[in-house]
C-alpha positions, 0 to 999 in steps of 0.5 A: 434760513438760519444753520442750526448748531448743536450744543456740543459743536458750538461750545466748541466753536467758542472755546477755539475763538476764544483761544484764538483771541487770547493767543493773538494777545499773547502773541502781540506781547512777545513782539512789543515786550508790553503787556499793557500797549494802550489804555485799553489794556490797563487804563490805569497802568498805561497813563501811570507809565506814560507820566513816568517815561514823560519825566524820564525824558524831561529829566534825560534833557536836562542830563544833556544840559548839566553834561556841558554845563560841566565841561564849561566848569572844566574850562573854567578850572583849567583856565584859573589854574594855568592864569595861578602859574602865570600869577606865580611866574610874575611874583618870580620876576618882582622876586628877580628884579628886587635881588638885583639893583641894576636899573636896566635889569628892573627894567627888563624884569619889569617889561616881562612882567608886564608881558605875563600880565598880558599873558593872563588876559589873552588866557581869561579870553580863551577859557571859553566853552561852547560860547560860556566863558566864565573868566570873561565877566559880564554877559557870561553867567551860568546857570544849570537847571536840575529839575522839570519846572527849573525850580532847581537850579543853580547858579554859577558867577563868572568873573572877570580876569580879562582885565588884570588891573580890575580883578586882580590888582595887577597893573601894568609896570613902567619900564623907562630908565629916568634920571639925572643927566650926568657928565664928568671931564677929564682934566689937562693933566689926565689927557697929557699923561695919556696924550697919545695911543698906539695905532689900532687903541680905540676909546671907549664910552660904556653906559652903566650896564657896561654896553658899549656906546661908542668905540672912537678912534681906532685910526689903524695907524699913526697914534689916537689923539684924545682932543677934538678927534674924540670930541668929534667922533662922540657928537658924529655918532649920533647916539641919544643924549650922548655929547663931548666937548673939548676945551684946549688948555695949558697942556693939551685941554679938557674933554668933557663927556656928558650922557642923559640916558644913564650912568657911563665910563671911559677908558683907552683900551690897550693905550700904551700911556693908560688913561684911568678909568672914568666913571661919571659920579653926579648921575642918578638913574632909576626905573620910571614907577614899577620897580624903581625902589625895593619898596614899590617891588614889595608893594607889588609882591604884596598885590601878586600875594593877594592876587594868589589867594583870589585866584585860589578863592575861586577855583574853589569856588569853581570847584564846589559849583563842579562837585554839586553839578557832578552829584546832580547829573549822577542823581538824575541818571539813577532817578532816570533808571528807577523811573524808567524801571518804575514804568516797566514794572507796570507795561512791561510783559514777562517774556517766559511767562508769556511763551509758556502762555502761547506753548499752552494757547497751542495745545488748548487750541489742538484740543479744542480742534479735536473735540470740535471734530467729535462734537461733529462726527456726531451730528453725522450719525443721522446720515446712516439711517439714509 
């Protein structure tokens, strides 16, 4: 048997099953912050928001991509502008070494030149980003995709300065000193007027930069004889490409001293009857390639001047590509927020709204109460006739 319901009681049952659905949704609201949750909600509201967040995400991947892609063209700078000081400190030493017309100086200069080349390559090698390495050539392009579909993009070459000859001109220098063997003899009357020494004199042998080659003599005590005893001490020393020969003469002989390595001089140092000084004159000294002759230097500075600008080409370059990558990774973050806003606008439930909804869902549900309550106080009226 059915229970029959009065008119009355049962609108009144409605209106609170009514309330009560809509105060669980309006419930439900406040706890996510969505009014549309599922497609049931808003079929075309949640699909539209669903493709906004999904290329809000994509593009938030990608945002990742173009952060390292910048720090790579960090690297990248950074290493061209330190490789531009060394290019610079190399043209300081071609400079160094044409002012001075020493041999042994364009020597030294040019073994710290070829130190700073190698300097550069080494640096190229550690320019390196999280495996990218855009000073290291082949193998090491870069390319940072903008967009979804990677339709937008760009591309970033790298280059090769590893190899200073191939990518910048710059080769290595020879450092040897070469020339012509040079000797001189000192004649019968130049060793007779300067026969004997006082004891402790020395004679000395200098190369052409004034380093001391050899100190013969020097016997402590009694006197320094320049004859045999010299002759004998040079070849006893065993000092490359230096010799000594001594022919007896009328007097007391000729000394002849020969070098090959390079320019030298005698003199008795402190001898109580002075020897003059003697240079030999017939040998010709020079640095092997490299900075040989004021023109090769020239011709280098002229490589270190083109190097420069190539250098400074392409940090440019660099610093473009790093200027794009900025202005995109900026734009992606601003389309990023206005799709993201773009979503909300369609989901996203208005929390003041929604709790004054549920303030007045409570107090319709109080009311439906009571007037439910009347509704069956009077359906009980019929219990007073009994």
């Amino acid at each position: 048997m059915s229970i029959q319901l009065s008119s009355a009681v049962r609108q009144n049952l409605l209106s609170l099953q009514s309330t009560a659905d809509m105060m669980s949704k309006t419930q439900n609201r406040l706890a996510t912050g969505l009014k549309v949750n599922s497609a049931l909600d808003n079929p075309s509201s949640f699909f539209t928001a669903s493709a906004l967040n999904n290329r809000s995400n994509d593009l938030g991947g990608l945002l990742d991509d173009m952060g390292q892609s910048i720090q790579t063209l960090k690297a990248a700078d950074e290493g061209i502008k330190s490789i531009t000081k060394l290019v610079e400190a190399a043209k300081g030493k071609a400079n160094q070494a044409l002012q001075s017309s020493s041999t042994a100086d364009r020597s030294k200069f040019a073994a710290e030149y070829n130190e700073l080349l190698g300097q550069i390559e080494q640096l190229a090698k550690d320019a390196g980003y999280s495996g990218k390495n855009l000073l290291a050539g082949t193998g090491n392009d870069l390319d940072v995709i903008f967009n979804e579909d990677g339709t937008s993009k760009l591309g970033v070459s790298a280059v090769d300065y590893t190899d200073t000859s191939a990518s910048l001109g710059l080769s290595s220098l020879a450092t040897a000193i070469a020339g012509t063997p040079g000797s001189f003899t000192i004649s019968d009357q130049d060793l007779y007027d300067g026969f004997n020494g006082d004891a402790g004199d020395t004679f000395i042998i200098e190369d052409g930069d004034g380093t001391t080659l050899i100190a013969a003599g020097d016997p402590g005590d009694g006197t320094l004889t320049y004859s045999n005893q010299i002759a004998d001490e040079i070849n006893a020393a065993g000092v490359p490409g230096l010799s000594a020969t001594f022919v007896p003469g009328p007097l007391t002989g000729s000394l002849t001293v020969t070098y090959t390595e390079g320019n030298v001089s005698i003199d008795d140092a402190d001898s109580t009857n002075d020897l003059a000084t003697t240079t030999s004159s017939n040998f010709v000294e020079s640095v092997v390639g490299g900075f040989e002759t004021d023109e090769a230097i020239n011709a280098e500075l002229d490589k270190l001047n083109t190097a420069l600008n190539t250098l400074r080409s392409q940090a440019s370059t660099f610093g473009t590509n790093l200027t794009v990558v900025e202005n995109r990774q900026n734009f992606t973050k601003s389309l990023i927020n206005t799709l993201e806003e773009g979503a909300g606008k369609l989901t996203l439930a208005d929390t003041n709204e929604e709790g004054a909804n549920l303030l007045a869902l409570q107090t319709r549900q109080q009311l439906s109460s009571t007037s439910l309550s009347f509704a069956s106080q009077a359906d009980q009226n019929v219990l007073r006739l009994f």
